[in-house]
VMD Tcl script that builds the backbone (N, CA, C; Angstrom):
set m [mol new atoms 240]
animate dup $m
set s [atomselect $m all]
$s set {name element resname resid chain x y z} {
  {N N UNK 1 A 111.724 -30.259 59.347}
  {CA C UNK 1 A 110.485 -30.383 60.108}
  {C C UNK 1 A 109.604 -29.187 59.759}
  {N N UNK 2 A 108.389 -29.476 59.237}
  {CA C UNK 2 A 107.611 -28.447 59.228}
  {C C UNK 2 A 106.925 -28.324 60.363}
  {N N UNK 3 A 105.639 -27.100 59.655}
  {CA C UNK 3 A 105.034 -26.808 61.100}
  {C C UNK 3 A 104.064 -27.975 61.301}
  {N N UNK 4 A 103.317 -28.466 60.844}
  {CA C UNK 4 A 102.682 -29.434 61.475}
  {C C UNK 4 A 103.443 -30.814 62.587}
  {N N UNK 5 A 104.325 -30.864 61.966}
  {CA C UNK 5 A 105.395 -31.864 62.925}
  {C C UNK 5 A 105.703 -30.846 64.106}
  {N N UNK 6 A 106.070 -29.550 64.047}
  {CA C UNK 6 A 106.394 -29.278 65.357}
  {C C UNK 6 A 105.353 -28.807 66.240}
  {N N UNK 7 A 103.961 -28.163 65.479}
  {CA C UNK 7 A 102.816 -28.588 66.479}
  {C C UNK 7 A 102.274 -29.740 67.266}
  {N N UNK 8 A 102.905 -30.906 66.710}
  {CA C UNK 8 A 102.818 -32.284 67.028}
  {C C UNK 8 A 103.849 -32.545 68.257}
  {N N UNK 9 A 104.972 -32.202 68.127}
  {CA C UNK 9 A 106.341 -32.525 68.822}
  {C C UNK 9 A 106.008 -31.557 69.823}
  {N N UNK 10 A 105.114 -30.266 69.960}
  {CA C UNK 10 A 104.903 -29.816 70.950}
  {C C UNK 10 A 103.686 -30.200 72.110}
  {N N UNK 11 A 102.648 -30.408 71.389}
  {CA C UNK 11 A 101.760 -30.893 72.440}
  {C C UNK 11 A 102.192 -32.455 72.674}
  {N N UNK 12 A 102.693 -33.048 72.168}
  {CA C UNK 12 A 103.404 -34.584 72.556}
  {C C UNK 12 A 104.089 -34.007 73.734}
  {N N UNK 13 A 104.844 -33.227 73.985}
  {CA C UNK 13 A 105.991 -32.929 75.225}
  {C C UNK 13 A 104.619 -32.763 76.585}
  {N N UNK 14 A 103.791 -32.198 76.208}
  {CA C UNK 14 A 102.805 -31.963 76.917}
  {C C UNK 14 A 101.861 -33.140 77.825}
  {N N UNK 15 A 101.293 -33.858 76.463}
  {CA C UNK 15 A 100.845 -35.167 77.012}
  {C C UNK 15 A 101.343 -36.530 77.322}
  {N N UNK 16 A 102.955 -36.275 76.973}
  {CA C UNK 16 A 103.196 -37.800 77.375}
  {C C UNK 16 A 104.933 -37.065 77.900}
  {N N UNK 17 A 105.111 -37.522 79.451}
  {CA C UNK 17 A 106.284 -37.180 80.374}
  {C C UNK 17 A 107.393 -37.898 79.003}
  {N N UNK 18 A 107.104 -39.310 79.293}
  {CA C UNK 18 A 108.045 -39.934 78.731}
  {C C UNK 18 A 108.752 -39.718 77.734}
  {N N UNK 19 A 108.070 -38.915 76.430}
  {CA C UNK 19 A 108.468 -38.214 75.643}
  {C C UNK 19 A 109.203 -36.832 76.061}
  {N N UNK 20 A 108.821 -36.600 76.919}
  {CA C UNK 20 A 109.403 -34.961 77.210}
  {C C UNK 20 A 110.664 -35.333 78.076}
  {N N UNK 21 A 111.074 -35.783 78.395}
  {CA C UNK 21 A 112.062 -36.534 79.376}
  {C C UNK 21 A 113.013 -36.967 78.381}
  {N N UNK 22 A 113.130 -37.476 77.437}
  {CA C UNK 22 A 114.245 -37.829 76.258}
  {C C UNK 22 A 114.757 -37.077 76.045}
  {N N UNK 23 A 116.235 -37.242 76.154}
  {CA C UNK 23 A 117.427 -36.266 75.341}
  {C C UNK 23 A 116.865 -36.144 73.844}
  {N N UNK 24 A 116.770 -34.363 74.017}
  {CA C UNK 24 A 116.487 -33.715 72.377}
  {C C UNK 24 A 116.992 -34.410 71.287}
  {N N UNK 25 A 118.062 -35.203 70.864}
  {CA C UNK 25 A 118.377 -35.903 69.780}
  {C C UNK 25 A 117.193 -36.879 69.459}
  {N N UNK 26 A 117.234 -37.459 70.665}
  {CA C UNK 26 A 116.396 -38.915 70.937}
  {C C UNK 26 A 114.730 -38.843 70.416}
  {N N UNK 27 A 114.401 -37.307 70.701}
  {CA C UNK 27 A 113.167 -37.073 70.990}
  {C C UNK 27 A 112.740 -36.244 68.987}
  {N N UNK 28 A 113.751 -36.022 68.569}
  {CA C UNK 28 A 113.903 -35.568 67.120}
  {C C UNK 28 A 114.016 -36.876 66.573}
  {N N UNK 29 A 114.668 -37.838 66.902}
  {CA C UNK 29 A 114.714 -39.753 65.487}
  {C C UNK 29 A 113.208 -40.042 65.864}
  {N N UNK 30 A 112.445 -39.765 67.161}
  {CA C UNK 30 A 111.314 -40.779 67.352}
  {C C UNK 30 A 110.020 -40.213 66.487}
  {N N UNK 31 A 110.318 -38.532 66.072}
  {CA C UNK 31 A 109.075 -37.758 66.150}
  {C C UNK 31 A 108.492 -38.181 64.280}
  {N N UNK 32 A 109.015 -38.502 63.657}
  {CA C UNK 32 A 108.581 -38.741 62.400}
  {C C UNK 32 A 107.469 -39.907 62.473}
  {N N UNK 33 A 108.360 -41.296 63.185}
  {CA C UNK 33 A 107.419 -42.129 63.082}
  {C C UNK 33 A 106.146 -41.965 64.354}
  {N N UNK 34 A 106.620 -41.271 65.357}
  {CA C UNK 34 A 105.417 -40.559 66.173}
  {C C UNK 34 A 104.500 -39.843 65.289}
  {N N UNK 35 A 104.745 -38.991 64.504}
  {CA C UNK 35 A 104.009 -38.464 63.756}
  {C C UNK 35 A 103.070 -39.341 62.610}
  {N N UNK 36 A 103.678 -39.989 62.012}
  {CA C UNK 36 A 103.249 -40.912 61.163}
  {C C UNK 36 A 102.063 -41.864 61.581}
  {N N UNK 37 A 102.131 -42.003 62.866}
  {CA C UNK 37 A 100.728 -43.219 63.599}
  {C C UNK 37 A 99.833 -42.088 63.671}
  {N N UNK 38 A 99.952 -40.956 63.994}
  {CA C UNK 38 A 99.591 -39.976 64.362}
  {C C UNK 38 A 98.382 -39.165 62.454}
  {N N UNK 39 A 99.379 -39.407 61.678}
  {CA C UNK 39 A 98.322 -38.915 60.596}
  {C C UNK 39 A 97.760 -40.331 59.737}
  {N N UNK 40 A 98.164 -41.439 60.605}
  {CA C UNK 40 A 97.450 -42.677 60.200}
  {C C UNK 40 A 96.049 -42.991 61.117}
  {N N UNK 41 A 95.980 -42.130 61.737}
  {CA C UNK 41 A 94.732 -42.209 62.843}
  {C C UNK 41 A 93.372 -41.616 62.120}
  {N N UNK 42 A 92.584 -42.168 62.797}
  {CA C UNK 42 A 91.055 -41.441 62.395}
  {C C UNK 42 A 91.283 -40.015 62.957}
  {N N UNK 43 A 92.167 -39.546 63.909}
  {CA C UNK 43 A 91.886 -38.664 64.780}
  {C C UNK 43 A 92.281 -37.539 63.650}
  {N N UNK 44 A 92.852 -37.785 62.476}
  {CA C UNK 44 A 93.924 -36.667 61.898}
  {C C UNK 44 A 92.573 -36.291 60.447}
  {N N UNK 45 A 91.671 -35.503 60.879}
  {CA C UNK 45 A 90.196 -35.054 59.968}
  {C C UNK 45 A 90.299 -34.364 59.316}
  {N N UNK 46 A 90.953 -33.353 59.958}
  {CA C UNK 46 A 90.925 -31.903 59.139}
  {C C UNK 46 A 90.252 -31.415 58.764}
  {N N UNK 47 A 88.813 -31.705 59.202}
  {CA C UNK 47 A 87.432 -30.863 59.831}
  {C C UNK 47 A 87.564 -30.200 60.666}
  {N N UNK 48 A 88.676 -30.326 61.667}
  {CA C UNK 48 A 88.740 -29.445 62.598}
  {C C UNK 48 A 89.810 -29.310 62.354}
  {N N UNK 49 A 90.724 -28.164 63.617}
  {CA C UNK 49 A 91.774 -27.306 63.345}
  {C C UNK 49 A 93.119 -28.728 63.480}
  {N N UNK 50 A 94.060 -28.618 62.879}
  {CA C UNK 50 A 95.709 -29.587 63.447}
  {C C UNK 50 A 95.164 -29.232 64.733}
  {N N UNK 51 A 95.366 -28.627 65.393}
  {CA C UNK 51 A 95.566 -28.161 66.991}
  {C C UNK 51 A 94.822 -29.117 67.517}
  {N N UNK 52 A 93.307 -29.261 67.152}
  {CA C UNK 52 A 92.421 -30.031 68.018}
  {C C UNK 52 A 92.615 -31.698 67.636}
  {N N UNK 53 A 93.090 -31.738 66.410}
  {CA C UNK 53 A 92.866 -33.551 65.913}
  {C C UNK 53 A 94.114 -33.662 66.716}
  {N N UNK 54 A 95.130 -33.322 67.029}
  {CA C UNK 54 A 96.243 -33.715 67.506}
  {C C UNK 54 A 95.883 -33.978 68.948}
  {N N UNK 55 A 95.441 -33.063 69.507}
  {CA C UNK 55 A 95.114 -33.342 70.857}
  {C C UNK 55 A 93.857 -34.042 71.532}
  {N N UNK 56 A 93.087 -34.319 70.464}
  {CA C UNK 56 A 92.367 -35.401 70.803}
  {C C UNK 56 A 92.659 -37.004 70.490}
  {N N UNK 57 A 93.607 -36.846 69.425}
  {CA C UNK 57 A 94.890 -38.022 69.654}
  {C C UNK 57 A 95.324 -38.686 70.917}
  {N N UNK 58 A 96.193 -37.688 71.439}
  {CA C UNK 58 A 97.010 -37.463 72.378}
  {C C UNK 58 A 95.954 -37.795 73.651}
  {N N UNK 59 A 95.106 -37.652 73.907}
  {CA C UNK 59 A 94.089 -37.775 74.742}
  {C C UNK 59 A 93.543 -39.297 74.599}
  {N N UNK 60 A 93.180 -39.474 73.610}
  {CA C UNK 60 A 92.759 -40.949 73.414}
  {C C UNK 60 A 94.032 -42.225 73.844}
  {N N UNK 61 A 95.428 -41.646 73.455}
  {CA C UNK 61 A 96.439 -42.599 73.413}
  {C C UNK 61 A 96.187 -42.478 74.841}
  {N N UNK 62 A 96.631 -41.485 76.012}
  {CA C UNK 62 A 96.792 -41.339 77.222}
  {C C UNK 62 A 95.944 -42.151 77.968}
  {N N UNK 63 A 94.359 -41.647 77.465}
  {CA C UNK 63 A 93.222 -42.915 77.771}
  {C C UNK 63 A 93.031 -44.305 78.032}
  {N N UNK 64 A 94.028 -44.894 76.589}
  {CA C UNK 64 A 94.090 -46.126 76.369}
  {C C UNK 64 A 95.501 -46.438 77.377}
  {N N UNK 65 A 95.851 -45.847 77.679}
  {CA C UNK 65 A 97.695 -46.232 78.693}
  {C C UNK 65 A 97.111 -46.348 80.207}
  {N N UNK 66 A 96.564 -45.509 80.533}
  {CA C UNK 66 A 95.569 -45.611 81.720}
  {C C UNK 66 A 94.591 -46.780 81.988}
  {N N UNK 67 A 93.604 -47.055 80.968}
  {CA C UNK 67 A 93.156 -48.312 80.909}
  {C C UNK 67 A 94.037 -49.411 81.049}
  {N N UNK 68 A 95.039 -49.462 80.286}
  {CA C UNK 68 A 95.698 -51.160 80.212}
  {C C UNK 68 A 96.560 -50.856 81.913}
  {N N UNK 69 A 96.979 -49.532 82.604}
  {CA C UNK 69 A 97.831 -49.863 83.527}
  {C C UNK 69 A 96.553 -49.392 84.869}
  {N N UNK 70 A 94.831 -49.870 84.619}
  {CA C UNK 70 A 93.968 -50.175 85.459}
  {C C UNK 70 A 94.125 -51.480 86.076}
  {N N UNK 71 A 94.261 -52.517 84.537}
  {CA C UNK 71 A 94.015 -53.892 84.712}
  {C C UNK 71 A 94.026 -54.334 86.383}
  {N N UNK 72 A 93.653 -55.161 86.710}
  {CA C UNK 72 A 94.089 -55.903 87.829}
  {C C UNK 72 A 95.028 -56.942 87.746}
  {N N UNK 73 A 95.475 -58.399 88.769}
  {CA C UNK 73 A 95.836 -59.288 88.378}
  {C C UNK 73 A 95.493 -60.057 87.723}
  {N N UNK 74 A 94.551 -60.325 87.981}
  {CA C UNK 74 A 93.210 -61.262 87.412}
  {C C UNK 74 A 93.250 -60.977 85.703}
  {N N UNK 75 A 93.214 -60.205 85.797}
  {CA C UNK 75 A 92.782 -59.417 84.041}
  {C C UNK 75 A 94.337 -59.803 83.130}
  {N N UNK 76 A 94.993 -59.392 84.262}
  {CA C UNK 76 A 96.490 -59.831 83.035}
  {C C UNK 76 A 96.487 -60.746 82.946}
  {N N UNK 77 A 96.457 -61.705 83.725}
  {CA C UNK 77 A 96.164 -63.657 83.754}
  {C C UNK 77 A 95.829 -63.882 82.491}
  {N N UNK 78 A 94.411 -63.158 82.629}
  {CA C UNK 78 A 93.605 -64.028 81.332}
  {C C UNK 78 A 94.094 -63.341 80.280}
  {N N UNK 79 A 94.918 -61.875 79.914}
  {CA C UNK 79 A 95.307 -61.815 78.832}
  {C C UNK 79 A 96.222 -62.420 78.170}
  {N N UNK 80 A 96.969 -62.654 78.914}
  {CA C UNK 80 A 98.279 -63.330 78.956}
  {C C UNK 80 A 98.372 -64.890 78.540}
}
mol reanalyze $m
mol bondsrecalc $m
mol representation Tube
mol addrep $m
């Protein structure tokens, strides 16, 4: 693991419980392909610093998890 993966594996513990809550083995098999969506994103520029594209990642995913667990009933109906 280099450093960019473990700047990644660190603010991940940060923004998402669920991740930080996994037994350390568990949380080391997931972080590659975590990482991997992660430098497949628009978010990964490198106009700005790793530090900030990562965490405006991490912010957007959180965003979008919040939105879908807004829905109402109604709304899942029709997605569904």
């Amino acid at each position: 693991m280099g450093y960019d993966e473990y700047l990644f594996s660190c603010l991940l513990k940060e923004y998402d419980e669920d991740f930080a809550s996994l037994p350390y083995d568990e949380q080391f098999d997931n972080l590659p392909r975590l990482y991997k969506e992660f430098e497949k994103s628009p978010f990964n520029e490198r106009e700005e610093s790793l530090y900030a594209c990562i965490e405006r990642y991490l912010l957007d995913k959180e965003a979008n998890q919040n939105d879908e667990m807004d829905l109402d009933d109604d709304e899942l109906d029709y997605i569904i």
